[in-house]
NUDOMI-602983 format. One record per residue (C-alpha): residue in three letters; chain; x, y, z. Coordinates in steps of 0.05 Angstrom, whole numbers, plus 5000, padded with zeros to 4 digits. Example, Ala and Ser with C-alpha at 12.3 -4.5 7.8 and 13.67 -1.06 7.14 Angstrom:
@aa = ALA	ch = A	xx = 5246	yy = 4910	zz = 5156
@aa = SER	ch = A	xx = 5273	yy = 4979	zz = 5143
END
This chain:
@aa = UNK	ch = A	xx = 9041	yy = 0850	zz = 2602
@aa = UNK	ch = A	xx = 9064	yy = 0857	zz = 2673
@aa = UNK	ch = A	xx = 9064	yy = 0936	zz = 2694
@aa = UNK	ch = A	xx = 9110	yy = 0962	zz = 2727
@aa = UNK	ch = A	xx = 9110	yy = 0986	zz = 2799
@aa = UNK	ch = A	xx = 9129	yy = 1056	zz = 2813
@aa = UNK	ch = A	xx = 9150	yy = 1079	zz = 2876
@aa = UNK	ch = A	xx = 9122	yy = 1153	zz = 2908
@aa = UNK	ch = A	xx = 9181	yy = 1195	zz = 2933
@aa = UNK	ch = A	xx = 9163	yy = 1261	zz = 2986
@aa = UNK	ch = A	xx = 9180	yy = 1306	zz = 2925
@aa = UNK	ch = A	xx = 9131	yy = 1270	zz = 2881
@aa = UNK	ch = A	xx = 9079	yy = 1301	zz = 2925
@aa = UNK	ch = A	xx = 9050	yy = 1367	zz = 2908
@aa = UNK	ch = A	xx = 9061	yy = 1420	zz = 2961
@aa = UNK	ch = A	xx = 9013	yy = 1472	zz = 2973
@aa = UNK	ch = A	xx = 9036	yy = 1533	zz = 3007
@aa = UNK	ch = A	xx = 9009	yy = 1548	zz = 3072
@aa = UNK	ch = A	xx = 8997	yy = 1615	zz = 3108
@aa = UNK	ch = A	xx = 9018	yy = 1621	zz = 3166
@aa = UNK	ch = A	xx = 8994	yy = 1672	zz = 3193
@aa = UNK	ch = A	xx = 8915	yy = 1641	zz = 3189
@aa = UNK	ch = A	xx = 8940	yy = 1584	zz = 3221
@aa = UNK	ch = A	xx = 8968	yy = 1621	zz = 3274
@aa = UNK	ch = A	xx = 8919	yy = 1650	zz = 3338
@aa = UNK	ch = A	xx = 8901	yy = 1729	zz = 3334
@aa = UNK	ch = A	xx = 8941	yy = 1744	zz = 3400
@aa = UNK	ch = A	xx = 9002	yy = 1691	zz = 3409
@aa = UNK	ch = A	xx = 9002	yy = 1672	zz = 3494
@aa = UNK	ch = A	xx = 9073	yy = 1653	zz = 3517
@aa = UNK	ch = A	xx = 9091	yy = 1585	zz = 3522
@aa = UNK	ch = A	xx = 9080	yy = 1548	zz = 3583
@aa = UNK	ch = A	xx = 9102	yy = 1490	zz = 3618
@aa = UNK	ch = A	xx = 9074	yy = 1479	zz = 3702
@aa = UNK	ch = A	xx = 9090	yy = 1418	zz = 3742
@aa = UNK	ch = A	xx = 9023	yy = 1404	zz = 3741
@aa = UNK	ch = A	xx = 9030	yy = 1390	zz = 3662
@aa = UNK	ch = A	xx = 9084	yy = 1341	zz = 3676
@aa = UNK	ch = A	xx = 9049	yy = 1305	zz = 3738
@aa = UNK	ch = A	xx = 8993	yy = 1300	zz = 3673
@aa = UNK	ch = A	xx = 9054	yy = 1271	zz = 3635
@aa = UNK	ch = A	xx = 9066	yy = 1219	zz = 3679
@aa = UNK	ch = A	xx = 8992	yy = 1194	zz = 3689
@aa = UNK	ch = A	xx = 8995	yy = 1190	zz = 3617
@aa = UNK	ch = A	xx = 9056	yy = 1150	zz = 3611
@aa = UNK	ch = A	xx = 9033	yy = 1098	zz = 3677
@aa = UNK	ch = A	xx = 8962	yy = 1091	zz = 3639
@aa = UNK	ch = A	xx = 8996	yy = 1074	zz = 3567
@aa = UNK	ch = A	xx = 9051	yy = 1029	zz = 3602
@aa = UNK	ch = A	xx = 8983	yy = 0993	zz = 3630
@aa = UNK	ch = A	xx = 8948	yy = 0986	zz = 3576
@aa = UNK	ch = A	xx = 9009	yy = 0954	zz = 3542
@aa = UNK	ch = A	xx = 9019	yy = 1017	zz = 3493
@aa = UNK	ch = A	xx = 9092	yy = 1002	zz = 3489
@aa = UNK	ch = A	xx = 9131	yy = 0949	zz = 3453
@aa = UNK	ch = A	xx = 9177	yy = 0917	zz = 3499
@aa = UNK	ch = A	xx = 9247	yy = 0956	zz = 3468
@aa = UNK	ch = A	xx = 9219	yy = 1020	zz = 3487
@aa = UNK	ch = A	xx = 9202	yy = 1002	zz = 3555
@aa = UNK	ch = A	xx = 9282	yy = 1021	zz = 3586
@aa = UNK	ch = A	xx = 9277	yy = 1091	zz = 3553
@aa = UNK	ch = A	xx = 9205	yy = 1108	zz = 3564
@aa = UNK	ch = A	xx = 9229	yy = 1089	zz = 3640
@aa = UNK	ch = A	xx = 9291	yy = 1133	zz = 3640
@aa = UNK	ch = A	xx = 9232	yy = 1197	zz = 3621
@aa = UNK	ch = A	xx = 9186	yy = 1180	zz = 3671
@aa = UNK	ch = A	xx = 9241	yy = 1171	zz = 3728
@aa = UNK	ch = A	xx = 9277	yy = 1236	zz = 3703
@aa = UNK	ch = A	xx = 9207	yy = 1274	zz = 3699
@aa = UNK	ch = A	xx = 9185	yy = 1252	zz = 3768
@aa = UNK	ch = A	xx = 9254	yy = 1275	zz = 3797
@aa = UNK	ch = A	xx = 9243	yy = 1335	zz = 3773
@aa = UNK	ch = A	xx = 9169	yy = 1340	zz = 3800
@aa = UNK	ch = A	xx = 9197	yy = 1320	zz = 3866
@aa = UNK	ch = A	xx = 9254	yy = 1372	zz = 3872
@aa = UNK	ch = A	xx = 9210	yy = 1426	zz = 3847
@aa = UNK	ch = A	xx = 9159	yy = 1420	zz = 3895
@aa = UNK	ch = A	xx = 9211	yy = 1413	zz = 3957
@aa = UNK	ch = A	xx = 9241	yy = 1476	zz = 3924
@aa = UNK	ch = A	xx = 9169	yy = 1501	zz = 3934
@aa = UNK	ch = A	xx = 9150	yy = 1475	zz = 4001
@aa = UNK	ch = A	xx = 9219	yy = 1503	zz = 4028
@aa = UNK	ch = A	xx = 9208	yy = 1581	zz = 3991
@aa = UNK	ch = A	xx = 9134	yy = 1568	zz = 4027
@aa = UNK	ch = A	xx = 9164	yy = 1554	zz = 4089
@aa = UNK	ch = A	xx = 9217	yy = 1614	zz = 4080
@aa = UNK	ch = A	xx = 9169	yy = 1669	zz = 4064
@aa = UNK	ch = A	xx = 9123	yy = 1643	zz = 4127
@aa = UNK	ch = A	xx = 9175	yy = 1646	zz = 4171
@aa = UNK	ch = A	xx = 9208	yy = 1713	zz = 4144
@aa = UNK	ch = A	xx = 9136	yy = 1743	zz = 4136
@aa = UNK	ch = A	xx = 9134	yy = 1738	zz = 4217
@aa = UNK	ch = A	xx = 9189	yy = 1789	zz = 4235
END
């Protein structure tokens, strides 16, 4: 007798309720984001695009990421450099 293959759906699977609040750190810190995480970002993405990481298809829109993440790293830290400039200049009179 041939047996018959069953297939396992996501409600099949016994859930197990989870607390939240042990999962969860004693005193929550605000979320943060600096530029230096995203310069991080895209060492991470020229390192995986090296070591062949991504299949051809994904190339175009891991591309579009990096190029939009390192405009943003770039107008950010002219935005800096100028507000540096700005409050040396101002800081003067």
């Amino acid at each position: 007798m041939a047996e018959k293959q069953t297939k396992t759906m996501a409600s099949d699977i016994p859930t197990t309720p989870v607390n939240a609040a042990a999962e969860q750190p004693a005193a929550a810190e605000p979320v943060s984001l600096s530029i230096e995480d995203l310069v991080n970002v895209i060492r991470v993405i020229n390192v995986a695009s090296e070591r062949g990481a991504f299949k051809a298809a994904e190339l175009s829109s891991v591309g579009v990421v990096h190029d939009r993440i390192a405009k943003f790293i770039d107008a950010s830290q002219k935005a800096a450099a100028e507000n540096a400039n700005g409050e040396a200049t101002d800081g003067g009179e």
